[in-house]
C-alpha positions in Angstrom: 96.1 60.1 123.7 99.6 59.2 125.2 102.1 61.7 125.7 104.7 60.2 123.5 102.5 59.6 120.7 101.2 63.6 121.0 105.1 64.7 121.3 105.4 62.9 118.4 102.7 64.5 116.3 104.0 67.9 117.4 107.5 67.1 116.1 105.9 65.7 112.5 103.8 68.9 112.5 106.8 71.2 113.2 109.5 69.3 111.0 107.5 69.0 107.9 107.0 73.2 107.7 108.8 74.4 105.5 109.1 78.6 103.6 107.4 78.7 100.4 107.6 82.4 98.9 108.5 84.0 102.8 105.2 82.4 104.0 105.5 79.0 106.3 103.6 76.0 104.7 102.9 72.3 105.0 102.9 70.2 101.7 99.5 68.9 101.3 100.7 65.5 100.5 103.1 65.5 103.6 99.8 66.4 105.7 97.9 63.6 104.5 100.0 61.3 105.9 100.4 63.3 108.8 96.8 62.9 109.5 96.5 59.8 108.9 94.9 59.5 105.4 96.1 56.9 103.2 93.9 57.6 99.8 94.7 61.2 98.5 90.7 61.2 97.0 89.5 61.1 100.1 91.9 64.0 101.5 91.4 66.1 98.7 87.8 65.6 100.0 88.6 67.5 103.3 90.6 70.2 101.3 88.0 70.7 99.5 85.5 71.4 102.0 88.2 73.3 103.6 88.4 75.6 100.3 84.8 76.5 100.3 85.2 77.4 104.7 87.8 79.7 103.2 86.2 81.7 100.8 82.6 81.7 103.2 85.4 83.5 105.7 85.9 86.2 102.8 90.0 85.1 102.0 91.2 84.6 98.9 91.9 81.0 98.5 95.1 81.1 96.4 96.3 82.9 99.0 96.5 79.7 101.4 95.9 77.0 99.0 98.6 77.1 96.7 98.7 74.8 93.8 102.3 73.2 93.3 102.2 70.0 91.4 105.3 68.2 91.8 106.9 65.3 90.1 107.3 61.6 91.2 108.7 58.6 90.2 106.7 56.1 89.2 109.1 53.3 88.0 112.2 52.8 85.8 112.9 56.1 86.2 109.3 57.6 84.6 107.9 60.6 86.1 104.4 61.6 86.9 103.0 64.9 87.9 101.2 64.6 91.2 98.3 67.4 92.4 99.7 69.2 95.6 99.2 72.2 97.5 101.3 74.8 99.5 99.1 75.3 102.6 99.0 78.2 104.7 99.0 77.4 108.6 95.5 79.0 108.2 94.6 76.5 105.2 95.7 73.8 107.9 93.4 75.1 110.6 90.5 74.8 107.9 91.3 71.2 107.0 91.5 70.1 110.4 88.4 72.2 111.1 86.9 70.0 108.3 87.8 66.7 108.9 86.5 64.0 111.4 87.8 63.9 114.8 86.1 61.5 115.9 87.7 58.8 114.1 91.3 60.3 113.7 92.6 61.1 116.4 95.5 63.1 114.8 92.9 65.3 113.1 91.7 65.9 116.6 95.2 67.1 117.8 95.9 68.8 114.4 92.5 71.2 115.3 94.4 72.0 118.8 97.8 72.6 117.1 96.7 75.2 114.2 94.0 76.4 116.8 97.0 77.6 119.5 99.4 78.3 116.6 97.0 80.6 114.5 96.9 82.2 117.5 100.2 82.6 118.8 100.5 84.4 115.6 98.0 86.6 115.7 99.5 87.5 119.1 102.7 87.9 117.4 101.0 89.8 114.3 99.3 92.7 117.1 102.4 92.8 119.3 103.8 94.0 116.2 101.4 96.8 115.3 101.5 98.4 118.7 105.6 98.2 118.4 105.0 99.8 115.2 102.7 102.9 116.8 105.2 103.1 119.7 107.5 103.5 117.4 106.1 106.0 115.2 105.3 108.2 118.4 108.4 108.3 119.4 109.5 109.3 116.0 107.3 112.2 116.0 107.9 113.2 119.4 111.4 113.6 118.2 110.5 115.5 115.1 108.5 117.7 117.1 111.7 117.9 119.9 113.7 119.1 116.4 111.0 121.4 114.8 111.0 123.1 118.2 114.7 123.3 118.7 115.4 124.9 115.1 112.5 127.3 115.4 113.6 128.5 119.1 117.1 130.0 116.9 114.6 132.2 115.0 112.4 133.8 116.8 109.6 131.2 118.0 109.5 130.5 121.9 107.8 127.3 123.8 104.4 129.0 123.9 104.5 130.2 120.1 105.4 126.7 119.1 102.1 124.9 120.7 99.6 127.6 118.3 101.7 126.7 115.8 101.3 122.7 116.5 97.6 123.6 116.9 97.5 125.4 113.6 98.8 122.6 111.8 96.5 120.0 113.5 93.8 122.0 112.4 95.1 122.3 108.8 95.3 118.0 109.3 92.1 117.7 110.2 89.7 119.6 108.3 89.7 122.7 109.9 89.0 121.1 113.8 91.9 122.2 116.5 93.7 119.9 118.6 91.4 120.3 121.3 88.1 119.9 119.2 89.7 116.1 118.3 90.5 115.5 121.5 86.4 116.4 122.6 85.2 114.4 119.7 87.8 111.4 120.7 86.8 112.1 124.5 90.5 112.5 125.2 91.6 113.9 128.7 92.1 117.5 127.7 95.7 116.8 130.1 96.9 114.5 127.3 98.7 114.8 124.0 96.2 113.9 121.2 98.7 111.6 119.8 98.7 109.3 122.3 95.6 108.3 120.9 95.9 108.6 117.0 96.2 105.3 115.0 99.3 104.8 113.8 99.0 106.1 109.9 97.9 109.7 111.7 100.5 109.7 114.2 102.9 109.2 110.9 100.9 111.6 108.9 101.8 114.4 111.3 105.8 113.3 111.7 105.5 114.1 108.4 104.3 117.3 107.7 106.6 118.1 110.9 109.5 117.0 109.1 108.6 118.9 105.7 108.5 122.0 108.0 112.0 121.4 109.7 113.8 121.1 106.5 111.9 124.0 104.6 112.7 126.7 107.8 115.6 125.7 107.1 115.8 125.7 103.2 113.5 129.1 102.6 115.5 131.0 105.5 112.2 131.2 107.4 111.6 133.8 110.8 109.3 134.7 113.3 105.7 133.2 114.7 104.1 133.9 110.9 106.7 132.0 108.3 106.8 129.0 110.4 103.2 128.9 111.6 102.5 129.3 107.6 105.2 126.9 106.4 103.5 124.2 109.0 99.8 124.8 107.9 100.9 124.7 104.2 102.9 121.4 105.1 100.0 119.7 106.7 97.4 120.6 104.2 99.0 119.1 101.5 99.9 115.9 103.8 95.5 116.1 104.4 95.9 116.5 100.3 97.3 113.5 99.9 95.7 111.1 102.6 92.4 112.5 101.2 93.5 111.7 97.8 93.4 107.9 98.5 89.9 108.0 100.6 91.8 108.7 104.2 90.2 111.8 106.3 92.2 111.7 109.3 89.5 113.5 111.9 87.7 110.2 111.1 89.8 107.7 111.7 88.9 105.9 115.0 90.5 106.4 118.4 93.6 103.7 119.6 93.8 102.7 122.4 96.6 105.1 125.0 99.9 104.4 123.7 101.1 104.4 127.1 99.3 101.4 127.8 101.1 99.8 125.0 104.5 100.9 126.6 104.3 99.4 129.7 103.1 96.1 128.7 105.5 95.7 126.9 108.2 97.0 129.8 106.0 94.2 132.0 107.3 91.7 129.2 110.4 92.6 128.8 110.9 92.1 132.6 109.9 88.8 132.6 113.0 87.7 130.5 
């Protein structure tokens, strides 16, 4: 395959995506010519079979193969309703997938182009997640930084503060302490334990350490015993409600070190 003919291919691909709803999609009809497929029967054929691959995979297939009939014009200014479909970059992968390569060869660099693409995405897609758990540790290792500095006005020193912490992870997670998670996650006993929560835990505990902040300060709270009560209440009715929709947080699986995360993404940010 010449170079300019694959440029060219790239630049059909990428010009004929379009937003349909928020999600990029290729018209159905645009791809069939795309591909190289003159009679839409026989590229309905490929959709088709690209249809079934998608619900073997488990996916819902409206969710990638949307119906969106469009009008054409047929002659003197009559209009006919044509069968089309929004497709997913997903649904593209699939058709390519399922057509024949060996005698097309745009289907053959469509199958490299939704291969690398789908994946560039789902690179994009992960890098997000672990920007969203960075995130939501540093937001709770400033609500913790807050908690701390209110509580220090009334009564409750450094040392104080970490039973209390402790009290309210146990409250979390079913009655076992911080350092009982960290034996069952095999977490270095040296390292906080939400370094290596998922991200809905990590967020679970900001917020029971929030609800404790504002209430020492709306009930007038003092001393070790208030606050250590006020944060055991707070994170019992935060277990309350996780457990309420099916979530027990002492059995949601390890992450990987947030740290790690951190400084991958310094190492990125370094290269630019």
């Amino acid at each position: 395959m010449k170079k300019e003919y694959i440029k060219e291919l790239f630049e059909k691909f990428e010009s004929s995506c379009y937003n349909f709803e928020g999600v990029e999609c290729w018209s159905a009809r645009e791809l069939q010519i795309i591909l190289g497929y003159s009679k839409w029967d026989n590229f309905k054929n490929v959709i088709d079979k690209a249809r079934k691959s998608c619900e073997q995979a488990g996916e819902a297939i409206k969710n990638h193969f949307a119906d969106i009939g469009k009008m054409v014009e047929i002659g003197s200014g009559v209009e006919k309703e044509i069968q089309d479909f929004a497709l997913t970059r997903y649904a593209c992968y699939l058709i390519a997938q399922n057509g024949d390569a060996t005698t097309k060869i745009e289907i053959a660099f469509a199958q490299t182009y939704f291969a690398v693409q789908t994946r560039k995405q789902e690179i994009i897609e992960r890098r997000l997640l672990d920007l969203a758990r960075i995130t939501a540790r540093e937001k709770l290792s400033k609500s913790e930084k807050k908690l701390s500095g209110i509580i220090y006005e009334r009564g409750v020193d450094e040392k104080s503060f970490a039973l209390i912490r402790s009290k309210g992870d146990q409250a979390l997670f079913g009655g076992k302490s911080t350092n009982d998670m960290k034996r069952m996650l095999k977490i270095p006993q040296s390292r906080p334990l939400a370094d290596f929560l998922p991200t809905l835990t990590i967020k679970a505990k900001d917020f029971a350490t929030e609800l404790t902040s504002h209430n020492v300060i709306d009930k007038d709270l003092n001393g070790d015993s208030q606050i250590s009560k006020e944060h055991i209440e707070n994170n019992k009715a935060v277990r309350a409600m996780l457990k309420d929709r099916g979530v027990s947080p002492e059995r949601l699986p390890i992450a990987e070190d947030v740290k790690k995360y951190k400084d991958v993404l310094r190492a990125k940010k370094r290269k630019f």
